[in-house]
C-alpha positions as a Markdown table, in Angstrom:
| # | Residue | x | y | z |
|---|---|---|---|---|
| 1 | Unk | 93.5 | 73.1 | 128.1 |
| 2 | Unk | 90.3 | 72.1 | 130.0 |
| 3 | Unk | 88.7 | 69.0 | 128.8 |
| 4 | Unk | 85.4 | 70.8 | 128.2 |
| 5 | Unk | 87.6 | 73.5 | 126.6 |
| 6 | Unk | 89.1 | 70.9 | 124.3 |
| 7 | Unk | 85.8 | 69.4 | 123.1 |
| 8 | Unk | 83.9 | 72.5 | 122.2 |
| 9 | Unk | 87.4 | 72.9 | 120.1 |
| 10 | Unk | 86.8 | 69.2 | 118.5 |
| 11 | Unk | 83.5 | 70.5 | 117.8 |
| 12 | Unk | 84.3 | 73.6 | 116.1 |
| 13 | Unk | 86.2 | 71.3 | 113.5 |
| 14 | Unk | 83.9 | 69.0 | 112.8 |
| 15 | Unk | 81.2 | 71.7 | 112.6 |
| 16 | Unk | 83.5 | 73.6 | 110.0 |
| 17 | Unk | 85.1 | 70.8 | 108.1 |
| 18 | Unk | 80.8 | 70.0 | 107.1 |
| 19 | Unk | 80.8 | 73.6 | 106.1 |
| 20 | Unk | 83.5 | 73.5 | 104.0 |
| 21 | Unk | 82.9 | 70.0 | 102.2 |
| 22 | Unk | 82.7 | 71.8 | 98.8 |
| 23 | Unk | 85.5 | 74.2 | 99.3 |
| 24 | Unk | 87.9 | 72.2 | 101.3 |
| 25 | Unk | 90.7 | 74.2 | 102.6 |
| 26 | Unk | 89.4 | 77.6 | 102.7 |
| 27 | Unk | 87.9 | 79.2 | 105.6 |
| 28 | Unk | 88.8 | 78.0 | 109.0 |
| 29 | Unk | 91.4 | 75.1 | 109.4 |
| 30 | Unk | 93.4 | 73.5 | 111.7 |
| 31 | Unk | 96.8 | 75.2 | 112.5 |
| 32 | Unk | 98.5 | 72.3 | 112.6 |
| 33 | Unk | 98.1 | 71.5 | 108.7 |
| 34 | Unk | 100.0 | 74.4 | 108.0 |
| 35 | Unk | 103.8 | 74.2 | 106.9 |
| 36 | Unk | 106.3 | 75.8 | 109.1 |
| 37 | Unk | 107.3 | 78.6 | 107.4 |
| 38 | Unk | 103.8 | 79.9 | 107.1 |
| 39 | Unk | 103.3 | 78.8 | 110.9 |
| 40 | Unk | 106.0 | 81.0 | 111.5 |
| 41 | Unk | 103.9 | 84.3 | 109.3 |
| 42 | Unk | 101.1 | 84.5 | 111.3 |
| 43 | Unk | 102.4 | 83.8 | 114.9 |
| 44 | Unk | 104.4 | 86.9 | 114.0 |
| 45 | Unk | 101.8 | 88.8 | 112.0 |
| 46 | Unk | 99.4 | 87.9 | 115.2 |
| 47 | Unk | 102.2 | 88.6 | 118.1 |
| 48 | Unk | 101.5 | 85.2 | 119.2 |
| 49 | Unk | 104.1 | 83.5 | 122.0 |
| 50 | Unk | 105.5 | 80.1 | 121.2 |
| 51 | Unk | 104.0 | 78.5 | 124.1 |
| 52 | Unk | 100.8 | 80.0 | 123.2 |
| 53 | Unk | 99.0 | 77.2 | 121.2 |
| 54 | Unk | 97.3 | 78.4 | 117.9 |
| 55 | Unk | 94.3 | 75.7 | 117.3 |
| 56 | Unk | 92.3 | 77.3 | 113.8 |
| 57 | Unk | 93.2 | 80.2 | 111.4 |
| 58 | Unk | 91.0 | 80.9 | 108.5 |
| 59 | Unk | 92.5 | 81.6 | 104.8 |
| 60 | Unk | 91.6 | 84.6 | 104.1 |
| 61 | Unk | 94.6 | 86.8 | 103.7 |
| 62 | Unk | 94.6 | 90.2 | 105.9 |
| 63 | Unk | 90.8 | 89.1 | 106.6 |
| 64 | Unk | 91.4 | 86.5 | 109.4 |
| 65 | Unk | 90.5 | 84.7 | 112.4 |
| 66 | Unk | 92.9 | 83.1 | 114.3 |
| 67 | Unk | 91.6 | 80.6 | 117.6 |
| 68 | Unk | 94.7 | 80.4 | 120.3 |
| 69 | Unk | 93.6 | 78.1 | 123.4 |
| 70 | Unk | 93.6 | 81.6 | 125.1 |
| 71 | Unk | 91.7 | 84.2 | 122.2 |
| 72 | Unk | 90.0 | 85.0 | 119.6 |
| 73 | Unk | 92.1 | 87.0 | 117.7 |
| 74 | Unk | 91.0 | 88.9 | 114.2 |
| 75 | Unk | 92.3 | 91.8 | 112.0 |
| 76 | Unk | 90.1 | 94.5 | 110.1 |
| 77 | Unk | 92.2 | 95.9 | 107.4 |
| 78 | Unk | 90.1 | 99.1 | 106.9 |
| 79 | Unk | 91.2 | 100.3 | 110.4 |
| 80 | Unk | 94.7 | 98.6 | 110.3 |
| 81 | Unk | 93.5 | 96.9 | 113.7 |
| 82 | Unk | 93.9 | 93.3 | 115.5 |
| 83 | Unk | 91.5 | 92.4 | 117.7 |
| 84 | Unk | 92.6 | 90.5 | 120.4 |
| 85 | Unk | 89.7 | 89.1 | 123.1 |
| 86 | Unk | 91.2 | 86.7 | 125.6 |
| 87 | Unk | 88.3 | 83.7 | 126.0 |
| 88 | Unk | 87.9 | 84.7 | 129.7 |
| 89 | Unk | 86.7 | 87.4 | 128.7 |
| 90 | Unk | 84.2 | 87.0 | 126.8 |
| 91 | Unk | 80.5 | 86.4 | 127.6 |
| 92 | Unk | 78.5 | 85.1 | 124.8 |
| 93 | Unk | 79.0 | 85.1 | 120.4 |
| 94 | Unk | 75.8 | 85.5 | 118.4 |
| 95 | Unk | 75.4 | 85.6 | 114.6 |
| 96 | Unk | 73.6 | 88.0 | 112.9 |
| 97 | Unk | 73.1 | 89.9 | 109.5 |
| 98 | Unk | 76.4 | 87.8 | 108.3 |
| 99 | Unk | 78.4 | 88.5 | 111.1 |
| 100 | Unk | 79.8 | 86.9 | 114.6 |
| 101 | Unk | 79.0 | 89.4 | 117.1 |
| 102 | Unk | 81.4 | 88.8 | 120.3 |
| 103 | Unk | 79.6 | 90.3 | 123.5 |
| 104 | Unk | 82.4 | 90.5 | 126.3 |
| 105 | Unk | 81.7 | 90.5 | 129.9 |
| 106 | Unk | 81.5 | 94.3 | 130.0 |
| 107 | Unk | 78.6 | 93.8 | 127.6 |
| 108 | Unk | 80.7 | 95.5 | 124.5 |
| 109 | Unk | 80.4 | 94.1 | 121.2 |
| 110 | Unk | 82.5 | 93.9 | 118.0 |
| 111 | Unk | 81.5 | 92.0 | 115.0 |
| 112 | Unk | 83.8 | 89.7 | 112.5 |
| 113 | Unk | 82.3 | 89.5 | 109.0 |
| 114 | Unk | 81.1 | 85.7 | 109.0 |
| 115 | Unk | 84.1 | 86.2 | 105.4 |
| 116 | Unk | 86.8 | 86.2 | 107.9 |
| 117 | Unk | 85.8 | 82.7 | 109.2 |
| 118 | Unk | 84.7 | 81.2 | 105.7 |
| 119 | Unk | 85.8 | 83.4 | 102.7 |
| 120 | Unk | 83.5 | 84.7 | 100.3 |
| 121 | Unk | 83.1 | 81.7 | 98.1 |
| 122 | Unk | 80.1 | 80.2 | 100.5 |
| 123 | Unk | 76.7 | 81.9 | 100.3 |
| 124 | Unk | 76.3 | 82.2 | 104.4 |
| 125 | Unk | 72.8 | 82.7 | 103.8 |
| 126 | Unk | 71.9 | 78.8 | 102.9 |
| 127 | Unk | 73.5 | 77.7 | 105.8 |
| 128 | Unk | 72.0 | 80.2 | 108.8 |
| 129 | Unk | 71.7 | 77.2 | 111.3 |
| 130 | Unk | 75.1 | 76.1 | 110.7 |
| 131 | Unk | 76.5 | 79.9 | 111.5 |
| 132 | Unk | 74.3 | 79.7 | 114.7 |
| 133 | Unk | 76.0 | 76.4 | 115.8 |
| 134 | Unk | 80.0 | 78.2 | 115.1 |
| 135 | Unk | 78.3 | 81.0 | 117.0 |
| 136 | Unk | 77.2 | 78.8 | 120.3 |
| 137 | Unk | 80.3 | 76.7 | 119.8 |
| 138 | Unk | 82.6 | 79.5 | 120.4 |
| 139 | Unk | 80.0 | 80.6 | 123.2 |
| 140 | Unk | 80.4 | 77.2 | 125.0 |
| 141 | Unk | 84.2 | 77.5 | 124.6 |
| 142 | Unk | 84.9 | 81.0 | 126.1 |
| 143 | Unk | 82.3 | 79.7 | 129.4 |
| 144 | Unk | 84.3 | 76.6 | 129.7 |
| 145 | Unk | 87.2 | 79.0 | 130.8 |
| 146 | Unk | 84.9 | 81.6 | 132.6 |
| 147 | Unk | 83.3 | 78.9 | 134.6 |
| 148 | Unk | 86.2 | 78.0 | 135.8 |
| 149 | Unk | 88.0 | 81.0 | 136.1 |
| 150 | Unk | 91.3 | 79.0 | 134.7 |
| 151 | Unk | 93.8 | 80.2 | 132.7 |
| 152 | Unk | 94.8 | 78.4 | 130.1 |
């Protein structure tokens, strides 16, 4: 992991642990809080390698994001569908009407509900500016990997 790659990641926690201060542990958290067995679920679930390293998952059950050092990775249970978008490929995340759009290099978009990230027990709407941030966070972090063209 790239040293810019890794503070935009430092970044992303802090920005979502002052999110969260009243509803601690929900919404995004780090992976590494979680016991093994449940470690275990969603690398399995998500089809996620070993070696792969899994930095954030949100707690929101079949309605989750989950932040490898190499994706973004979320599931939409209406369509029975994980999205997987590698961070090299994407070109830019935006927030808008509740929602992280993801805009990849190709300019194609696909949205998360801003629920997957933070359940529903926060009112998104008080805390626009704080959405935007998550949004240009995760923007910063996928161009720390395009700009250098490395892999993770």
């Amino acid at each position: 992991m790239n040293e810019d790659f890794a503070y935009n990641i430092n970044r992303l926690d802090y920005v979502s642990q002052k999110i969260q201060d009243n509803a601690p542990l929900e919404g995004l958290q780090p992976f590494k809080i979680l016991k093994k067995d449940k470690k275990r679920e969603i690398r399995e679930t998500y089809q996620i390698p070993q070696n792969e390293k899994i930095l954030f998952f949100s707690t929101e059950e079949n309605e989750r994001v989950v932040i490898t050092e190499n994706e973004l990775i979320w599931d939409d249970p209406e369509l029975d569908t994980i999205y997987r978008i590698p961070w090299s490929k994407i070109k830019k995340v935006y927030y808008k009407d509740e929602q992280y759009i993801v805009q990849t290099l190709d300019n194609a978009e696909s949205a998360i509900p801003t629920s997957y990230f933070w359940g529903n027990s926060l009112d998104m709407e008080k805390i626009p500016a704080s959405c935007n941030r998550v949004a240009s966070i995760l923007t910063d972090t996928a161009n720390c990997v395009n700009k250098t063209g490395a892999t993770l």
